[in-house]
N, C-alpha and C positions, 0 to 999 in steps of 0.2 A: 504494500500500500504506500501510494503519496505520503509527502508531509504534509503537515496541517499548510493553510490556503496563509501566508502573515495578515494578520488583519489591520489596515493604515492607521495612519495617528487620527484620531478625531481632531478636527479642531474647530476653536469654538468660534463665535462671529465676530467678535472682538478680542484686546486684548486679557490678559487673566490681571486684575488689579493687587488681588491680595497674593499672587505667588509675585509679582515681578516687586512690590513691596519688600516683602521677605527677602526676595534676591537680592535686594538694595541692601538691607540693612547686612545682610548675612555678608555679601562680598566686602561691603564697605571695612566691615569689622574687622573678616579676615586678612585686610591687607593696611592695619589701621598701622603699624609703627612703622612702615615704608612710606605711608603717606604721610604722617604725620614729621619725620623726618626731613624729607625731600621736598615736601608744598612749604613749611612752613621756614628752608634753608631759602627757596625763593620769593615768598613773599614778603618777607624780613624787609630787604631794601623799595619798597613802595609801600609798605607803614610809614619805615621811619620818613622818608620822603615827603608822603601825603601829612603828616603831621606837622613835620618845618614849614610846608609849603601854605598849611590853612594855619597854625593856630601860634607860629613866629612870627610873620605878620600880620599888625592889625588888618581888618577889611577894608579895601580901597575905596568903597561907598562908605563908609563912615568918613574916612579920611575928606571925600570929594564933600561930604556937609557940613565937616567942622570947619572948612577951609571955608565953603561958600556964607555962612554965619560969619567968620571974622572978617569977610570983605576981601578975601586972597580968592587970586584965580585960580580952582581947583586942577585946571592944566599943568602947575606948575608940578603936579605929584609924578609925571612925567618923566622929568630930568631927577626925580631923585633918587639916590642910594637903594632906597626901600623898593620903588617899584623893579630896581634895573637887581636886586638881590630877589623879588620873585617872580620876573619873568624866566631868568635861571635857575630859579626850582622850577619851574614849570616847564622847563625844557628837559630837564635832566628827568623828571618824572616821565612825563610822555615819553619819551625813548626807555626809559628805566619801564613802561608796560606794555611796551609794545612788543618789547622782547622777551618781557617776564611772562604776558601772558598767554600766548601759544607755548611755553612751555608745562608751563601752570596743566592747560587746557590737556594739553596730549599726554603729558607724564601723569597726570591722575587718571585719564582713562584707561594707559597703558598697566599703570599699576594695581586698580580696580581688576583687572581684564585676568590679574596673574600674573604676571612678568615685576622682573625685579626693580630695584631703583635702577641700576645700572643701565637694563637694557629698557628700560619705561625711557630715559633720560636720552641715550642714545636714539632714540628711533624716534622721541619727538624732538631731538634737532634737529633730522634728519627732513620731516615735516612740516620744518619750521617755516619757511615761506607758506607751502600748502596753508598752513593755518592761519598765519597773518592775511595771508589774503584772501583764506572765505571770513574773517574777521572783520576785514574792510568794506565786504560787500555786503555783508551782514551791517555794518555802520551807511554804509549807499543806500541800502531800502526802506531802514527804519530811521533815518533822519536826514539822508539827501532828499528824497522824495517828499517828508513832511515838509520840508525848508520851501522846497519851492511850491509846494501844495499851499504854504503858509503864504508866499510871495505874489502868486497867483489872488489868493483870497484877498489881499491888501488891496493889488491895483484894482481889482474888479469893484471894490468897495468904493474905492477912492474915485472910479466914473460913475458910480452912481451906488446909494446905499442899498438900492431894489435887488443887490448882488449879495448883500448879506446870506440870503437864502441858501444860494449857491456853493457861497465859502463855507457853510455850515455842511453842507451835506459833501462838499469836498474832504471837511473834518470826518465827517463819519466815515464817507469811504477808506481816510487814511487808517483810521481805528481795525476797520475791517482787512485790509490790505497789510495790515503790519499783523494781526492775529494771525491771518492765513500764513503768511511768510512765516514767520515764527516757527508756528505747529507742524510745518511741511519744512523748516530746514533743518527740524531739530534732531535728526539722527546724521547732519553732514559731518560731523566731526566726524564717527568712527569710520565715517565711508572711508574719510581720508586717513585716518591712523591703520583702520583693521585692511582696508581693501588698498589703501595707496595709491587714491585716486585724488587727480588735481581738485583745483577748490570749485570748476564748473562743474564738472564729472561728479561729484560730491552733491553738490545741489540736485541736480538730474537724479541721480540714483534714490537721495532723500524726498525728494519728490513723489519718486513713482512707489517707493514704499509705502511713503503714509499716505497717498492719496485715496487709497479704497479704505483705509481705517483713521479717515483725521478725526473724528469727534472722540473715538478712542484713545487716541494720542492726546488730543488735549485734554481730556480727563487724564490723564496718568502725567501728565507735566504739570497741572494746575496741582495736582494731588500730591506730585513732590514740592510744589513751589510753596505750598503753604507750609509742609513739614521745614523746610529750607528757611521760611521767614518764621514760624516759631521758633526753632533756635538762636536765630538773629535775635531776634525779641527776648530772648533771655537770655544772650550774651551780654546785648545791651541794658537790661535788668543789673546784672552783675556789678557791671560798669557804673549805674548809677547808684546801688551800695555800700560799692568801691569808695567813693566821694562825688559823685555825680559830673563825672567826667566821661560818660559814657560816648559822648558826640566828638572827644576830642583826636581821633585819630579819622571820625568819616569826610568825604570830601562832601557830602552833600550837607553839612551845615553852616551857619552864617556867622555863627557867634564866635565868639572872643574870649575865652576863659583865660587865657594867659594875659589878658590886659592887668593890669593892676591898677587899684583904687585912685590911685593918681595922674592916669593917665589924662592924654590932652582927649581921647575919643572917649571919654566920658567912664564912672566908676562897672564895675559888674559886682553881682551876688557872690561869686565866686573865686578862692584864694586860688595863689599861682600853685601845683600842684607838684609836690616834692616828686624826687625820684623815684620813690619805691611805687609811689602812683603813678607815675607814667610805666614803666615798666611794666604794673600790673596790667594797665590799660593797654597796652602794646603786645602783651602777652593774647590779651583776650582777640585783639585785631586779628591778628595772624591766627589765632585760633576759628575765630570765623570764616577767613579766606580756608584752610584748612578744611573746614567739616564741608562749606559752599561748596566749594570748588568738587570734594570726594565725593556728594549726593549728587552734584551735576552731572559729572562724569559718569555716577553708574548708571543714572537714571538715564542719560544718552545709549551708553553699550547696553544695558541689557532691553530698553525699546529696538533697537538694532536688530537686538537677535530676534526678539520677539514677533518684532513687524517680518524678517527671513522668513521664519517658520512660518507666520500666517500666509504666506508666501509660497511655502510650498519648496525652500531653497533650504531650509536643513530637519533637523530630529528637536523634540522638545527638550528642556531641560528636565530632568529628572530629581535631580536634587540640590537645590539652593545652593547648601553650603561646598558643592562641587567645585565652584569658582565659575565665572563666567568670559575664559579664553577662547577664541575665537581662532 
């Protein structure tokens, strides 16, 4: 007699949420002192950076009001010491991320994936353009396109305000247009680290994966994104424990904690912050980029494999804690 007939993998219509979860946490863990190692030896110099850069100079808008209140032409901030010391952070940072973060990006996935620091490290500088430049065009769609969507809406307004309408549903298209992009480019990274495809080739192949399961995909990003921002949310908890400096390493705050009560831009609530709090606070920075960066990553590779299989292009995973090498 024959052998029994193999009976195919079932699969289901979308993705599995609570196994690819599991997967997440189970690989994350298993590859936690490689990552935590090697992310947090790179992100070290874009803390400290981002930190000189916002919170050793006052704010340039403060500066431009207390000048224009004593009757000084606030151009004059221009020619001085202060701005020409951070436009030089601000150059040394942007080159210091543009290179940190394709590495960031590829060596967590690589490491995630199974592979050691060594050959995680190797292979994404090896990818190191590929990444920088689906980087860029990831920066091209989701804010060249709004710039001139915005520019568009302006002049349109400005021949006649009966364009408001117009610019408004321009905005919404862009809301939509940047969602779709997003959820459909969001397994390009492994295309380019696992398959070693350029950063077009990458888009194209992310594309045609998520295209029959986007609403699936975007539930399982939204799904990591919020686990992603609760930890944020209680790193910077921490931080305001700490002595409520939690804001003073992010680039998206405005304030002034290192001003001192004296200063000419006016007093703040808060003392300048000894070393062992910044330190602590510096600690927690990096530790954010760290956990961010390791849930990004996996949650990239294992949608990857995932969207594959629903594909019909490999075998299911069997067991979580197997690792998820490609």
């Amino acid at each position: 007699m024959g052998g029994a007939t193999p009976v195919p993998f079932s699969r289901p219509p979308s993705m599995r949420f609570s196994f690819l979860m599991d997967s997440l946490f189970k690989s994350v863990w298993k590859a936690r002192t490689r990552l935590f190692l090697t992310l947090g030896a790179l992100a070290v110099p874009m803390v400290i950076l981002g930190a000189i850069m916002n919170r050793t100079v006052p704010p340039l808008d403060t500066q431009f009001l207390q000048d224009a209140r004593n009757g000084v032409s606030p151009l004059g901030i221009f020619s001085s010491g202060q701005f020409h010391f951070l436009l030089v952070i601000w150059a040394i940072y942007a080159v210091a991320y543009m290179v940190l973060q394709p590495l960031i990006s590829g060596a967590a996935l690589s490491m995630v994936g199974g592979k050691d620091s060594r050959q995680s490290l190797r292979l994404a500088v090896r990818r190191w353009l590929s990444l920088w430049t689906l980087g860029l065009l990831y920066v091209l769609a989701l804010v060249g396109i709004p710039a001139v969507l915005f520019i568009v809406s302006v002049v349109l307004y400005a021949i006649s305000p009966i364009f408001i309408l117009l610019g408004l549903l321009l905005g919404v298209g862009w809301i939509v247009f940047g969602v779709w992009f997003y959820i459909s480019a969001s397994v390009s990274v492994p295309a380019v680290m696992a398959e070693g495809l350029g950063p077009i080739r990458a888009l194209r192949r992310s594309f045609g994966l998520v295209s029959s399961h986007f609403w699936s995909s975007l539930g399982y990003v939204l799904l990591v994104a919020v686990v992603m921002w609760v930890i944020g949310a209680a790193l910077s908890a921490l931080g305001e424990a700490g002595g409520g400096y939690a804001g003073l390493f992010s680039l998206s705050s405005t304030s002034n904690p290192l001003q001192s009560p004296s200063s000419p831009f006016g007093p703040t609530a808060l003392p300048i912050p000894s070393v062992e709090q910044l330190a602590i606070l510096a600690v927690l920075a990096v530790l954010q980029i760290i956990i961010t960066s390791s849930l990004g990553a996996g949650r990239e590779l294992l949608q990857w494999k995932e969207l594959r299989w629903l594909h019909g292009e490999t075998v299911p995973e069997t067991d979580p804690a197997s690792g998820v090498q490609w």
